[in-house]
Each structure stands twice: as structure tokens, then as C-alpha cells.
C-alpha positions in Angstrom: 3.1 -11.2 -7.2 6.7 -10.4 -6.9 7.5 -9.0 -2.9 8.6 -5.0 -3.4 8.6 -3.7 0.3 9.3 -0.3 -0.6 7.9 3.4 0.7 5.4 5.1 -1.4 3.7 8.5 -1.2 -0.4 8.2 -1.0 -2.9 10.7 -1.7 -4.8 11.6 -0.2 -2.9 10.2 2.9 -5.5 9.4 4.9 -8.5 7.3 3.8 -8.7 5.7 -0.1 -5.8 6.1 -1.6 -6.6 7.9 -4.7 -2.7 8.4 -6.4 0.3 6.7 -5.4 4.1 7.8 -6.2 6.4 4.8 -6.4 10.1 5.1 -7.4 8.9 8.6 -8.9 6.2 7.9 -11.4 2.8 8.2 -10.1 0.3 5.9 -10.6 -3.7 6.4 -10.4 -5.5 4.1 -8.0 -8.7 2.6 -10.2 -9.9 0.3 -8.2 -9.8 -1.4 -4.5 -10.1 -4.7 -5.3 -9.6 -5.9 -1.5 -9.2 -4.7 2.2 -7.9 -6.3 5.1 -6.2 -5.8 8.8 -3.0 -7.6 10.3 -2.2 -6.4 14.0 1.2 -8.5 15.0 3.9 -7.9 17.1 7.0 -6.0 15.8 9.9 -5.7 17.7 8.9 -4.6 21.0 5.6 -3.0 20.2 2.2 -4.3 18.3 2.5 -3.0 14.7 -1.5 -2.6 13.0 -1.3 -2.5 9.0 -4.4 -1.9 7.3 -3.8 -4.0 3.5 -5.6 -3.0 0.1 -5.3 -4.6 -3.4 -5.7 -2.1 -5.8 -5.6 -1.7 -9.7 -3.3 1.1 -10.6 -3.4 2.4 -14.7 0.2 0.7 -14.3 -0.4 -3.0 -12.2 -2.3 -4.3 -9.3 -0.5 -3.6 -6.1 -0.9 -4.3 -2.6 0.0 -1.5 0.0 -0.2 -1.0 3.6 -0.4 1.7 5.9 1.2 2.1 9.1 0.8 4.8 11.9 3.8 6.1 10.2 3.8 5.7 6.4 2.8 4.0 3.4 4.5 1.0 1.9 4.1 -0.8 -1.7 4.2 -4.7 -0.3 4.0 -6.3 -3.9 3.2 -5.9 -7.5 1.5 -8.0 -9.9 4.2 -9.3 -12.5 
């Protein structure tokens, strides 16, 4: 998997992601494949991101949410 770290646009923004919009094409989540939490310190204040693999028509792609926003983490190659 090659390390992306970029923000993405999810819909529905809360809950299962069911479309994604990276770099401006928009790709149609098929599939969770996985789920998991990481709760760490960032900077001065705990930082919770809630993970999921998923299978897009385009690649399998991990994201994470924040309280803030959505981030693509890394892409299958």
C-alpha cells in the first residue's frame, strides 16, 4: 500500500461511508473490508481516528475520520 495522507470528501459524512471524492473523481465505496480505532496523542491533545479498509470500483483504500474531517491514509498499488 503506498502512504497517500490526503483529505477526502465522504458521504454520507457520518456513519458508512457510501462515496468518496478523492483528487476530484469520486469513487463508490463496495465494500468495508475492515474497522478499527487508534486514540494517541497529537500535539497537545488526544487525537481518536476511527480506520476502515474499503474496496472502492477504483482500489482498496484505507481512510480515517477525525472529529474534524476525512482523510485517504493509503491506497492499494
Amino acid at each position: 500500500m503506498r502512504l497517500i495522507h490526503e483529505p477526502i470528501d465522504v458521504s454520507p459524512p457520518n456513519g458508512i461511508p457510501q462515496h468518496l471524492v478523492w483528487r476530484h473523481t469520486s469513487h463508490h465505496v463496495i465494500d468495508v473490508l475492515d474497522s478499527w480505532s487508534s486514540r494517541r496523542q497529537w500535539w497537545t491533545r488526544d487525537e481518536t481516528r476511527r480506520y476502515l479498509l474499503v474496496r472502492t470500483n477504483a482500489a482498496v483504500m484505507e481512510i480515517y475520520s477525525t472529529d474534524q474531517r476525512w482523510m485517504l491514509s493509503r491506497i492499494a498499488d
